[in-house]
VEXZALUM-400541 format. One record per residue (C-alpha): residue number from 1; x, y, z. Coordinates in Angstrom, 3 decimals. Each point is the difference from the previous one (the first is absolute). Layout:
# VEXZALUM-400541
ATOM	NUM	X	Y	Z
...
END
This chain:
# VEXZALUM-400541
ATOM	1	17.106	-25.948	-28.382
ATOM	2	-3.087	2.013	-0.681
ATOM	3	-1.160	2.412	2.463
ATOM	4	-3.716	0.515	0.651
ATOM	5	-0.642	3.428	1.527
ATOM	6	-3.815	0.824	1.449
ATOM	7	-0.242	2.711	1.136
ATOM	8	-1.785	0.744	3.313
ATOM	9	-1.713	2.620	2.165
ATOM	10	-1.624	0.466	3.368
ATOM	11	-3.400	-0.616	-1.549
ATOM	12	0.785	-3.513	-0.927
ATOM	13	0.308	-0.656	3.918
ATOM	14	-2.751	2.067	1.413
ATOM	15	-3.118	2.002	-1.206
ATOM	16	0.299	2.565	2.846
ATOM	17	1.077	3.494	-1.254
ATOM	18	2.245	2.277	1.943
ATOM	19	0.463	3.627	0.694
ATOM	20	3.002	2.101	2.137
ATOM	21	0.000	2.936	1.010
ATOM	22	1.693	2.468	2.708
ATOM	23	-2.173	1.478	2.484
ATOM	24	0.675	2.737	3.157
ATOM	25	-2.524	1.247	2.260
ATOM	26	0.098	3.389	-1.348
ATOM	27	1.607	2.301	-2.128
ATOM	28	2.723	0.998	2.454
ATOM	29	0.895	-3.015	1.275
ATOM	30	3.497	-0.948	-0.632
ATOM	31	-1.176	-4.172	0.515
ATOM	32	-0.769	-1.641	-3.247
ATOM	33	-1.620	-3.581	0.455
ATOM	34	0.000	-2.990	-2.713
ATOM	35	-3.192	-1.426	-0.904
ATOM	36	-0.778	-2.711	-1.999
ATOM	37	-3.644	-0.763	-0.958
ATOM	38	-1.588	-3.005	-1.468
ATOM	39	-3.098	-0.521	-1.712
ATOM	40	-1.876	-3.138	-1.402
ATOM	41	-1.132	-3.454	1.124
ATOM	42	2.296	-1.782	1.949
ATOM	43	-0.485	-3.590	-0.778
ATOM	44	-1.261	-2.544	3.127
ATOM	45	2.288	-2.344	1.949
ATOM	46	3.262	-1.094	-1.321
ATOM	47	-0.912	0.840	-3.913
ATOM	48	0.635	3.375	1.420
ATOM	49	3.414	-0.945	1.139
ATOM	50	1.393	2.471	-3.526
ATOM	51	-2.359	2.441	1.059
ATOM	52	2.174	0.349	3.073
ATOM	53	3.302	-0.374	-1.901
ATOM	54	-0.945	2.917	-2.321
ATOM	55	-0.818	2.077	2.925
ATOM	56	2.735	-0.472	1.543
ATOM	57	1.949	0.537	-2.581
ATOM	58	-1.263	2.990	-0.911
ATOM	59	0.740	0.992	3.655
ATOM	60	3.419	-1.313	-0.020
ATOM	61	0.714	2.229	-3.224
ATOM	62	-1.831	3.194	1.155
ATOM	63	2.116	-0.085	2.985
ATOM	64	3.204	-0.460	-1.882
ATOM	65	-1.221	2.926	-2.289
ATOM	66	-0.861	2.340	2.417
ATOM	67	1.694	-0.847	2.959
ATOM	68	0.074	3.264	1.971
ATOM	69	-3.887	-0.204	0.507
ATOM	70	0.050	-3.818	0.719
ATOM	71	2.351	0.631	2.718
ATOM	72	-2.188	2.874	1.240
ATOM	73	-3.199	-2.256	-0.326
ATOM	74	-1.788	-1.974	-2.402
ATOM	75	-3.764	-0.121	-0.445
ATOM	76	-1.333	-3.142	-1.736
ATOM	77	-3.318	1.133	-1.624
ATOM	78	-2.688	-2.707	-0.416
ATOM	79	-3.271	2.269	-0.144
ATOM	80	-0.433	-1.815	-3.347
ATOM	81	1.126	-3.581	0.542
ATOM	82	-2.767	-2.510	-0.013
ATOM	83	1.413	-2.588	2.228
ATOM	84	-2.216	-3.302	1.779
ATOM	85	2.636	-2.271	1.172
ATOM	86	3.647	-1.196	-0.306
ATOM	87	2.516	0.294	2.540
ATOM	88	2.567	0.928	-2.277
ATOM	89	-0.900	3.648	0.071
ATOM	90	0.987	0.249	3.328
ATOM	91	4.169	0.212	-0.561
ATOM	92	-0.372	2.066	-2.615
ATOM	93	-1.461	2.930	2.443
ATOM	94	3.346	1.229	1.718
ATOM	95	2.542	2.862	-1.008
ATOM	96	3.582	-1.949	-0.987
ATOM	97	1.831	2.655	1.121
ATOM	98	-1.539	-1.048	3.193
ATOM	99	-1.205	3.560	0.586
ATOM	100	-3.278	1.390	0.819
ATOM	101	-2.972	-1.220	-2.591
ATOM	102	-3.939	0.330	0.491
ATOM	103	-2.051	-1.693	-1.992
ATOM	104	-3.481	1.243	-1.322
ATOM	105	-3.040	-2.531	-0.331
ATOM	106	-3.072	0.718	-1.824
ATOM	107	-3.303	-1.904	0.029
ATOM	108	0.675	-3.088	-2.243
ATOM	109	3.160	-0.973	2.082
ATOM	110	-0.860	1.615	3.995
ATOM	111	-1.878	-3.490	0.659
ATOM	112	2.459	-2.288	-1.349
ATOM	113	2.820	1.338	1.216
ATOM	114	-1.614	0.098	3.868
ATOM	115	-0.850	-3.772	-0.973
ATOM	116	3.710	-0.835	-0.748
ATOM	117	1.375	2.104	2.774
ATOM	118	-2.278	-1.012	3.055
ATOM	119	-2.506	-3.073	-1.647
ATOM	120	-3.072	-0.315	-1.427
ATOM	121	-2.338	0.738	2.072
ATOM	122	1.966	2.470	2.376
ATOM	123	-1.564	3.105	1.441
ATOM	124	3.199	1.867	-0.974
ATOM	125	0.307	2.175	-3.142
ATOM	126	2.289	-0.060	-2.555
ATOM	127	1.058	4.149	1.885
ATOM	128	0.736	-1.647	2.917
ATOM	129	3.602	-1.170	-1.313
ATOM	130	2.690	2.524	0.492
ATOM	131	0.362	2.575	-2.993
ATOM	132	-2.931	-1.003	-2.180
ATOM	133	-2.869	2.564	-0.408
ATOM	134	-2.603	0.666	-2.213
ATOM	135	1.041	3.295	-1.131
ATOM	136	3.000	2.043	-2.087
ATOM	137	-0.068	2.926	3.065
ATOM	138	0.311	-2.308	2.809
ATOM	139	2.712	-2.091	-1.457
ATOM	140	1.913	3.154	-0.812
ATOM	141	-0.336	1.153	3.367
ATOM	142	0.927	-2.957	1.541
ATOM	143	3.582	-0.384	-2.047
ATOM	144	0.073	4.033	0.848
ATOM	145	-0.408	-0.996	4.432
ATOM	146	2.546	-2.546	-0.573
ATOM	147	2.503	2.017	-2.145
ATOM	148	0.045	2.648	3.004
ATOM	149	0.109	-2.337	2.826
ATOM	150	3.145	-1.048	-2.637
ATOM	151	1.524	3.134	0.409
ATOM	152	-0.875	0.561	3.614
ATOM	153	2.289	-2.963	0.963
ATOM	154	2.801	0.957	-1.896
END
């Protein structure tokens, strides 16, 4: 028997790159979110269906890295996703620890993501869905209100 090994990577699946980071709202707070942020095109329809598998990949293993901020709250960054269309996007958007998670649109996705959410044509934005904004601040302060209200029922 002769084994053939290829090797493979992430960028054989998707061109997107990928970026984590932890993030608080300021230097004495004791909450430490998980963000993941994507950047590059997203490809249209389903030939974007690996886009969404690497992203939510990448997700899925961010979480399991760094679990203690997932479980406080994730933030899905997508400032620099280019995105026109495909529905698969829309499971990869969620926290699996099933805890808090904002996500953060930018101008080449904010349109196409109201499309998918409320169809074309709707008067609704993209910031009308619960937890996505257009901005870092807000998100974080969002995951902050929700952390308390968290603690306050406790």
């Amino acid at each position: 028997m002769q084994l053939i090994l290829r090797e493979v990577a992430p960028g054989d699946i998707s061109a997107l790159e990928c970026r984590y980071a932890l993030i608080s709202a300021s230097a004495t707070s004791q909450d430490q979110y998980l963000l993941v942020a994507f950047e590059g095109e997203y490809r249209s329809g389903s030939e974007g269906a690996p886009d969404a598998y690497f992203m939510a990949g990448a997700i899925d293993n961010a979480c399991a890295l760094w679990g203690h901020a997932a479980r406080n709250g994730l933030v899905i960054d997508l400032r620099r996703l280019r995105y026109s269309w495909g529905d698969d996007i829309e499971g990869v958007l969620r926290n699996p620890y099933q805890g808090a998670c904002a996500v953060v649109i930018g101008p080449n996705c904010s349109e196409a993501l109201g499309s998918l959410w409320f169809g074309f044509g709707a008067d609704a934005r993209a910031t009308d869905m619960e937890g996505i904004f257009e901005d870092l601040t807000t998100a974080i302060s969002y995951l902050d209100a929700l952390r308390n209200q968290q603690r306050q029922s406790r």
